[in-house]
Residue frames relative to the residue before (quaternion, step in Angstrom):
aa qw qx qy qz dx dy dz
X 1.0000 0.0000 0.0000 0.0000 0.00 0.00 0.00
X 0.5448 -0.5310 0.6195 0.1935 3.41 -0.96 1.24
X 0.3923 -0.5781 0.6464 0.3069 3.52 -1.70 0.86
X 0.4304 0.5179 -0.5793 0.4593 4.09 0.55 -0.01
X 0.6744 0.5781 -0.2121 0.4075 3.49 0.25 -1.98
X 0.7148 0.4766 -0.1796 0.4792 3.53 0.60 -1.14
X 0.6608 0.4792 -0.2740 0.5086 3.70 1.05 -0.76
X 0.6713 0.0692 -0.3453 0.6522 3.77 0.80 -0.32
X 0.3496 0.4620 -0.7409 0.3397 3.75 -0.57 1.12
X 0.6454 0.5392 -0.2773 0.4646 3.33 0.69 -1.54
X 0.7417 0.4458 -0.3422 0.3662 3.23 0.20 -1.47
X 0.5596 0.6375 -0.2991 0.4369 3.93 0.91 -0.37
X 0.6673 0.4487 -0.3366 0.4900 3.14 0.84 -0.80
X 0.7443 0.4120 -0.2461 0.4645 3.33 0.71 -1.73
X 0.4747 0.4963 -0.4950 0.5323 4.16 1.15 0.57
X 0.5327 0.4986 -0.4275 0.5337 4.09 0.94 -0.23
X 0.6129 0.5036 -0.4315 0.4296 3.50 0.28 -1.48
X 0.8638 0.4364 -0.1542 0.1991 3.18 0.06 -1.59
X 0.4639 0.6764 -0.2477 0.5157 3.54 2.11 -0.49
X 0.7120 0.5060 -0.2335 0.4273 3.34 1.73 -1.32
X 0.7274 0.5384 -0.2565 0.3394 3.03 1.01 -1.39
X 0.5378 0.3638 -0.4396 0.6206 3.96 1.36 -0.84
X 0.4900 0.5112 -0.6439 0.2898 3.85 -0.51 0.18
X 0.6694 0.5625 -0.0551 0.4821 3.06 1.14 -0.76
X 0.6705 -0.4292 0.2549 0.5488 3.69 0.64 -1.10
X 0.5243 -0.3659 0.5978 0.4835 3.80 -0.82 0.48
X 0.8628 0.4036 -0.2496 0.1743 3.41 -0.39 -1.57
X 0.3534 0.8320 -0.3106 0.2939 3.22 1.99 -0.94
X 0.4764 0.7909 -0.3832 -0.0252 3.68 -0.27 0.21
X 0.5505 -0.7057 0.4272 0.1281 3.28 -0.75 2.19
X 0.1142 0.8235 -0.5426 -0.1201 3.60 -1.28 0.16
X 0.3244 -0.8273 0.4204 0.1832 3.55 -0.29 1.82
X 0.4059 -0.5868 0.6874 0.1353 3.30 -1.30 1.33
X 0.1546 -0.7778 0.6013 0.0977 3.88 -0.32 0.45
X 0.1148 -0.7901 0.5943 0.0970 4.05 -0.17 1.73
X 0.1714 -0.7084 0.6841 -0.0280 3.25 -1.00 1.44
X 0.1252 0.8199 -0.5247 0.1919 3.64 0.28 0.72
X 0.7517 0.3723 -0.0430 0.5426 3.34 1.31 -1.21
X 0.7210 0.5354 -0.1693 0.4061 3.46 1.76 0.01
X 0.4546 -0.7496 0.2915 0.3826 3.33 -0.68 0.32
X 0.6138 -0.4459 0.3375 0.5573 3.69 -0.89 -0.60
X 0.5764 0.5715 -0.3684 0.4532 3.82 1.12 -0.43
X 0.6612 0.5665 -0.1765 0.4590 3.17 1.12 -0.86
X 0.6830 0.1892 -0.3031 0.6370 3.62 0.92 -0.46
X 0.5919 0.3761 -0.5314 0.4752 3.82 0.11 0.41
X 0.4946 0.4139 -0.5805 0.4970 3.97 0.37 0.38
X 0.6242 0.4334 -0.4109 0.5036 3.88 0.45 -1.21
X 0.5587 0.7371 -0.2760 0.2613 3.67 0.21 -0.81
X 0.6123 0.6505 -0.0295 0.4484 3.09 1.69 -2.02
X 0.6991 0.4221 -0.0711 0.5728 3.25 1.43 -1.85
X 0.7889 -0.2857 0.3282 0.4339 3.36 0.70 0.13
X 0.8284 0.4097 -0.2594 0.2803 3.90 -0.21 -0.87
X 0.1384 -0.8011 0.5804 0.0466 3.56 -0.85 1.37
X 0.6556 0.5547 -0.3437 0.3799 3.27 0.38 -0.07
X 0.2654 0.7973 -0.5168 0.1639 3.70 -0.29 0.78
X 0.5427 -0.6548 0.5212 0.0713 3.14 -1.13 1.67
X 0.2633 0.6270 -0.7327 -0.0251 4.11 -1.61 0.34
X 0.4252 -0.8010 0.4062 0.1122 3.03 -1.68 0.66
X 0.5788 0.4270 -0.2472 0.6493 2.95 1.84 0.01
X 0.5789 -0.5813 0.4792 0.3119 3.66 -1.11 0.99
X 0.7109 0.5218 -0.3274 0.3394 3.17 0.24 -1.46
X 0.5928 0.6743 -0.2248 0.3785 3.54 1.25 -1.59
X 0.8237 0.2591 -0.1026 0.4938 3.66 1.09 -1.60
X 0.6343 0.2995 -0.5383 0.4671 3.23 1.00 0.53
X 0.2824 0.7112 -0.4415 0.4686 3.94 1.26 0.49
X 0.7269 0.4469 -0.0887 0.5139 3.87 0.56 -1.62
X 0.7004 0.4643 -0.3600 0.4052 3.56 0.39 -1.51
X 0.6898 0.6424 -0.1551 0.2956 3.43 0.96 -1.18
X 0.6345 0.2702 -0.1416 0.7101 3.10 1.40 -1.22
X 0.7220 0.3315 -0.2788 0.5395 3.88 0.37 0.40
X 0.2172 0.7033 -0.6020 0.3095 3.94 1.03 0.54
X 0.8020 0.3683 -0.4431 0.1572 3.52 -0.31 -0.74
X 0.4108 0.8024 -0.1920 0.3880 3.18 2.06 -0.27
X 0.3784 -0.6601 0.5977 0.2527 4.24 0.02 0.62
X 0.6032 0.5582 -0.5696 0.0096 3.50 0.60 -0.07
X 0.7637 -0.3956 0.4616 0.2173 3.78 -1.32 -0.42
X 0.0439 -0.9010 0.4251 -0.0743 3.78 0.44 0.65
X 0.1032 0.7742 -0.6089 0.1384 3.61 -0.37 1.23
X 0.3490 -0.6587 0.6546 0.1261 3.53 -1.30 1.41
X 0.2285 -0.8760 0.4239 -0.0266 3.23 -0.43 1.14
X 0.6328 0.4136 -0.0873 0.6487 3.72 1.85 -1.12
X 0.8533 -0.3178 0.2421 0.3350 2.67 -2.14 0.88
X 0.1586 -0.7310 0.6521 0.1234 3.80 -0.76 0.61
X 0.1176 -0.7023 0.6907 0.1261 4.24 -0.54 1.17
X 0.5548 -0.6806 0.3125 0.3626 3.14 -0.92 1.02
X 0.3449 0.6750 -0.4331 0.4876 3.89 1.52 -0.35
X 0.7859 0.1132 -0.2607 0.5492 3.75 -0.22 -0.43
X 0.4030 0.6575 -0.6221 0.1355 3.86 -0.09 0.68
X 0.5172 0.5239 -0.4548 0.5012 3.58 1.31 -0.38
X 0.5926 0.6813 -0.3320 0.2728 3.37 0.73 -1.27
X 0.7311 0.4664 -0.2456 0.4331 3.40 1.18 -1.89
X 0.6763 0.5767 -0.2864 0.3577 3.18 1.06 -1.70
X 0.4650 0.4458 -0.4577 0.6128 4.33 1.13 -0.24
X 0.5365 0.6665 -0.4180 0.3053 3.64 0.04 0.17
X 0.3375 0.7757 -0.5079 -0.1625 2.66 0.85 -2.65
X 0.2716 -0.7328 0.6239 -0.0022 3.09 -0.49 1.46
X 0.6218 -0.5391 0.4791 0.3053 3.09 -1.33 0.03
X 0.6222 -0.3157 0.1714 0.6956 3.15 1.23 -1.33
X 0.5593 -0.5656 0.6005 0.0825 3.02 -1.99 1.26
X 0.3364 -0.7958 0.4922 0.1065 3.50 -0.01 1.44
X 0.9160 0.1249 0.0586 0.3766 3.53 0.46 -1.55
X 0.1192 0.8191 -0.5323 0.1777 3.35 0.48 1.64
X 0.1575 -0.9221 0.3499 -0.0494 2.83 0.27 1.79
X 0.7562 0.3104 -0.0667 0.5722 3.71 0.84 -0.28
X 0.4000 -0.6154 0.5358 0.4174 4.09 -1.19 0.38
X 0.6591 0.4640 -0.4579 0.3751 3.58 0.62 -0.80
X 0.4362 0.4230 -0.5542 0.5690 4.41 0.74 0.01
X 0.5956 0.5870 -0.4602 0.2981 3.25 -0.08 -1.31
X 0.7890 0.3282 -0.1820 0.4864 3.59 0.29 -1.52
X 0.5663 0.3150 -0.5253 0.5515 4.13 0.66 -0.03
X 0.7491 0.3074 -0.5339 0.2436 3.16 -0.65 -0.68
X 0.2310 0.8187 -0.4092 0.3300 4.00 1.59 -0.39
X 0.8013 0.4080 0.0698 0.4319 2.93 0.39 -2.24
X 0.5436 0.6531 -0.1526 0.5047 3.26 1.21 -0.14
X 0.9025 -0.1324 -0.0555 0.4062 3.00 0.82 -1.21
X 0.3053 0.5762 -0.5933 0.4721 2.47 1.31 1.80
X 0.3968 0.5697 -0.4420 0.5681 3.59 1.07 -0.03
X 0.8538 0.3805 -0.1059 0.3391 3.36 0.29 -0.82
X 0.1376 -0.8057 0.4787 0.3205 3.39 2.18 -0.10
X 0.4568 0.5556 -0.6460 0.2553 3.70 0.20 1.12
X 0.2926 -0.6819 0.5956 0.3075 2.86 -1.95 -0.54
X 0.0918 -0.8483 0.5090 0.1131 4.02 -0.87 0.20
X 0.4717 -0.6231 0.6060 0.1486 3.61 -0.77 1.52
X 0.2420 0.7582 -0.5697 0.2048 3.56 -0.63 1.03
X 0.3120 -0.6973 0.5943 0.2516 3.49 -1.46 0.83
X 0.4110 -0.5012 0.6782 0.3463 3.74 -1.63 0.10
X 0.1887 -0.8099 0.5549 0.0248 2.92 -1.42 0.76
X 0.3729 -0.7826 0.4920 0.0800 3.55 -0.24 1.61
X 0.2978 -0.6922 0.6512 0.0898 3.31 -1.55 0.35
X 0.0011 0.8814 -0.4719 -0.0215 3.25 1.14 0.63
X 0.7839 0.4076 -0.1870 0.4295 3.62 0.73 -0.80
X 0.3028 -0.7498 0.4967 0.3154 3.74 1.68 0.11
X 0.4587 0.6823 -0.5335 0.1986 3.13 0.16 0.61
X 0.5774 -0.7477 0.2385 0.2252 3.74 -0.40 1.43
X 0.5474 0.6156 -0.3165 0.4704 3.25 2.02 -1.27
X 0.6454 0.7359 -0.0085 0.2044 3.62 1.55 -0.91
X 0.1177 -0.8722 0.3055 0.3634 4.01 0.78 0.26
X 0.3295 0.8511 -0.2783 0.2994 3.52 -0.47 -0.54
X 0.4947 -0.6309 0.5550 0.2219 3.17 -0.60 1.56
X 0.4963 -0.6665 0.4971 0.2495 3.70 -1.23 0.76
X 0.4038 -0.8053 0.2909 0.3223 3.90 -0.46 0.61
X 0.3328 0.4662 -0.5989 0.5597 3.96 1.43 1.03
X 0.8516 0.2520 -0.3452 0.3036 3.67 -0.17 -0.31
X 0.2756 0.8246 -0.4110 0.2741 3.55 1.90 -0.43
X 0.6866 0.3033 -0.3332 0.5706 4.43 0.37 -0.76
X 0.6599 0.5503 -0.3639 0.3596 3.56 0.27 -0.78
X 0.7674 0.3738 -0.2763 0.4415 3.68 1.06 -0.88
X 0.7754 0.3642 -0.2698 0.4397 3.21 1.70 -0.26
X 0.1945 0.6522 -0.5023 0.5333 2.83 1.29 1.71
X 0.7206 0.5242 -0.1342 0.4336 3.13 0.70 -1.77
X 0.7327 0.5028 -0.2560 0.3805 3.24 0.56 -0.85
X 0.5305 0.6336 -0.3658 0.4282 3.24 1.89 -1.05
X 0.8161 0.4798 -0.1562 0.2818 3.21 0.71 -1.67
X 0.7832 0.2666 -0.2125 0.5200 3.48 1.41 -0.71
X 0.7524 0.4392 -0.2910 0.3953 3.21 0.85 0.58
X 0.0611 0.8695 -0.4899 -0.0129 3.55 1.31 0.66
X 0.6980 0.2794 -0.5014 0.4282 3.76 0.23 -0.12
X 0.5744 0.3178 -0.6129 0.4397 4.29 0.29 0.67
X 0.3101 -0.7010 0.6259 0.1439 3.58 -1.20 1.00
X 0.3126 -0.7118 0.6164 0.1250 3.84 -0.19 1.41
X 0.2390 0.8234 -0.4920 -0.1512 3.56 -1.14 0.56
X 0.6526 0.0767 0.0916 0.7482 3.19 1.42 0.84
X 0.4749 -0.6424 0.5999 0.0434 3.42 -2.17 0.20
X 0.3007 -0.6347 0.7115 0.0238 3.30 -1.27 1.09
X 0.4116 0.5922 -0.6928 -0.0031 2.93 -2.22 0.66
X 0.4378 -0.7389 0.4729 0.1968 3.26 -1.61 0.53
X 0.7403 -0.4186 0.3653 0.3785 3.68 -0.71 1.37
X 0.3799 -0.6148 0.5929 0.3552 3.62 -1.21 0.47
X 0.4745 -0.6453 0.5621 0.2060 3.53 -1.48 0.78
X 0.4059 0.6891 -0.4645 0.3802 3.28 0.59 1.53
X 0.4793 -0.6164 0.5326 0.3266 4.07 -0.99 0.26
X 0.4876 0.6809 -0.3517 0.4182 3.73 1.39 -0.16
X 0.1659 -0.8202 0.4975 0.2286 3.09 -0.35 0.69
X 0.7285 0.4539 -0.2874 0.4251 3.19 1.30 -0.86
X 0.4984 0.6346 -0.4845 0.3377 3.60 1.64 0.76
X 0.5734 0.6434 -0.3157 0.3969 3.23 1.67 -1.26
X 0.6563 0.5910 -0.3891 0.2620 2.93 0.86 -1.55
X 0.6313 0.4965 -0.3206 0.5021 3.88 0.95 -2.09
X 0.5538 0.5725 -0.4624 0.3896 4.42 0.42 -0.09
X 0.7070 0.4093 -0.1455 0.5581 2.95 0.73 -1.27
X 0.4472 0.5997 -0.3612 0.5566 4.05 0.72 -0.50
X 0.7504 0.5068 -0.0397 0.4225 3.61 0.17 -1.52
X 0.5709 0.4339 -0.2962 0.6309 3.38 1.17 -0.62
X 0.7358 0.4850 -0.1732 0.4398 3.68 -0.08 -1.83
X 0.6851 0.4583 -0.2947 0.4834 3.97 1.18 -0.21
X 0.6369 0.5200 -0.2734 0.4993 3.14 1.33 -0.22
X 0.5373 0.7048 -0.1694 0.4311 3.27 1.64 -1.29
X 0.7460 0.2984 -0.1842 0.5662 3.48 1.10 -1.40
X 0.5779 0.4817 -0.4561 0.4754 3.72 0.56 0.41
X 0.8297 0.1916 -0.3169 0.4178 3.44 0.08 -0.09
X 0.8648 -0.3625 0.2857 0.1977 2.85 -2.12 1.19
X 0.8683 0.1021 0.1280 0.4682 4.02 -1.00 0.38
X 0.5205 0.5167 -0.5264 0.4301 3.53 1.16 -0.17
X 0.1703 -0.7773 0.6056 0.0006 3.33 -1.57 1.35
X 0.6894 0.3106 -0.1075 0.6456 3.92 1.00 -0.56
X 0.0637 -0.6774 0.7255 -0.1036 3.57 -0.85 1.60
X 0.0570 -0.8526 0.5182 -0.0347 3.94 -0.07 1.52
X 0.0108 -0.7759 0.5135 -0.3662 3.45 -0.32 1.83
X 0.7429 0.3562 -0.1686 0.5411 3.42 -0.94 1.14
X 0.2463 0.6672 -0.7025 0.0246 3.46 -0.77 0.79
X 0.9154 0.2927 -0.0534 0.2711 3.55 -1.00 -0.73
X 0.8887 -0.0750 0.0931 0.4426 2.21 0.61 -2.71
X 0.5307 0.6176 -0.2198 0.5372 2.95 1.71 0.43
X 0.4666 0.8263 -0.2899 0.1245 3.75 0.83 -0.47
X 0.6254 0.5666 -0.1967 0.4991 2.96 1.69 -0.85
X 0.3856 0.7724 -0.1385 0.4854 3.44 2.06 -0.30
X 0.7976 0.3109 -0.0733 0.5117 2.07 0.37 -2.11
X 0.6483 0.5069 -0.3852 0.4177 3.98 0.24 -0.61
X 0.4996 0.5299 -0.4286 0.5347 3.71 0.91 -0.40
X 0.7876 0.3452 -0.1647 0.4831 3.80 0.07 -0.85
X 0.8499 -0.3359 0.1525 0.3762 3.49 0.71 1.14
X 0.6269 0.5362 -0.4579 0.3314 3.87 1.07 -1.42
X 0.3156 -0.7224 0.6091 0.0867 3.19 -1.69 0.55
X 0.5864 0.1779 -0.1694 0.7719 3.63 1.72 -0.47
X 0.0952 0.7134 -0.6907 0.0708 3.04 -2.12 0.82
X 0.4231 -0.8016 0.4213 0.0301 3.29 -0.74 1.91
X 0.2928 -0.8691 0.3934 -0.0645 3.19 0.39 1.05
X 0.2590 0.8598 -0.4398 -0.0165 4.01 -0.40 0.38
X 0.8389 0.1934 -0.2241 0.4569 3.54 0.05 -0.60
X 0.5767 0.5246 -0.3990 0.4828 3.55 1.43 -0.11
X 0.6013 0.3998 -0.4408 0.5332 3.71 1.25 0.31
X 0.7519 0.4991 -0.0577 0.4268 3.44 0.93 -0.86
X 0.2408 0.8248 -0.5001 0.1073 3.86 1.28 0.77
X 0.5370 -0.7207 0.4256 0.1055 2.59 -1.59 0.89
């Protein structure tokens, strides 16, 4: 694919985003985290070219791999996967932008301890299990305000802004949809939350109807 060719792929997609988001509101406005997990560094500097700074990995090693060989670049970094508490020094030499999947109060409290050791701070979303689904991480959504209370109060150096989750893993639409519903109800109840992340690939257009405002995008930026 030609970088012309490649510029109105892109541009197609970011005409979906944009079909989804006025479904919603003129004012509505969504911002794609592009997940390069499966991609190279050549491969997010073409996206780069067209415009996109924001890009998502799920493996530490991987995004401090990319940032490195792609430093001279303005671009935006977001840790998107499971964080074991073993690589939290690892992420936190990074400094992401934002920490997609703080899944649990007990992370919550290492990564605390961490970066107060470390007199840092880290923008980060909670991450819901809206769809109970076991294969899935994520605080459960009856206890979902209560931990992001908790987290507010005993952890002042992570900066909560808001909530992640991932679509149920179902062919239903009208299951994904009540996941994603379930997330975005929780979202508008709590305090200062500014980024409701929803919607990757195949589901996004979905997901932006029902409220998301960020969506993490991957192989539909990234064709093979």
């Amino acid at each position: 694919m030609t970088q012309t060719e490649y510029k109105i792929y892109i541009d197609d997609i970011i005409r979906r985003v944009e079909f989804a988001r006025v479904r919603v509101s003129e004012y509505h406005i969504v911002k794609i985290v592009a997940i390069s997990k499966y991609s190279t560094s050549e491969e997010i500097e073409k996206l780069y070219n067209i415009g996109q700074r924001a890009f998502g990995e799920n493996k530490v090693q991987d995004l401090k791999a990319k940032s490195a060989e792609l430093e001279e670049l303005p671009l935006e970094w977001h840790f998107v996967g499971n964080l074991q508490k073993n690589k939290i020094n690892n992420l936190l030499d990074i400094n992401p932008t934002l920490f997609h999947a703080l899944d649990s109060i007990d992370l919550a409290h290492e990564l605390q301890k961490k970066l107060e050791a470390k007199n840092m701070t880290l923008d980060a979303l909670l991450q819901i299990n809206s769809a109970k689904e076991e294969s899935k991480h994520g605080v459960m959504p009856e206890v979902a305000s209560e931990t992001y209370e908790q987290i507010q109060k005993e952890c002042p150096n992570i900066h909560l802004r808001g909530v992640m989750s991932i679509g149920a893993h179902s062919d239903d639409r009208a299951v994904i949809k009540k996941s994603f519903e379930t997330t975005y109800d929780i979202y508008k109840e709590l305090e200062g939350a500014t980024i409701c992340s929803m919607g990757m690939s195949g589901d996004f257009e979905l997901a932006i109807e029902c409220g998301s405002n960020m969506v993490r995008l991957g192989s539909v930026l990234f064709p093979k």
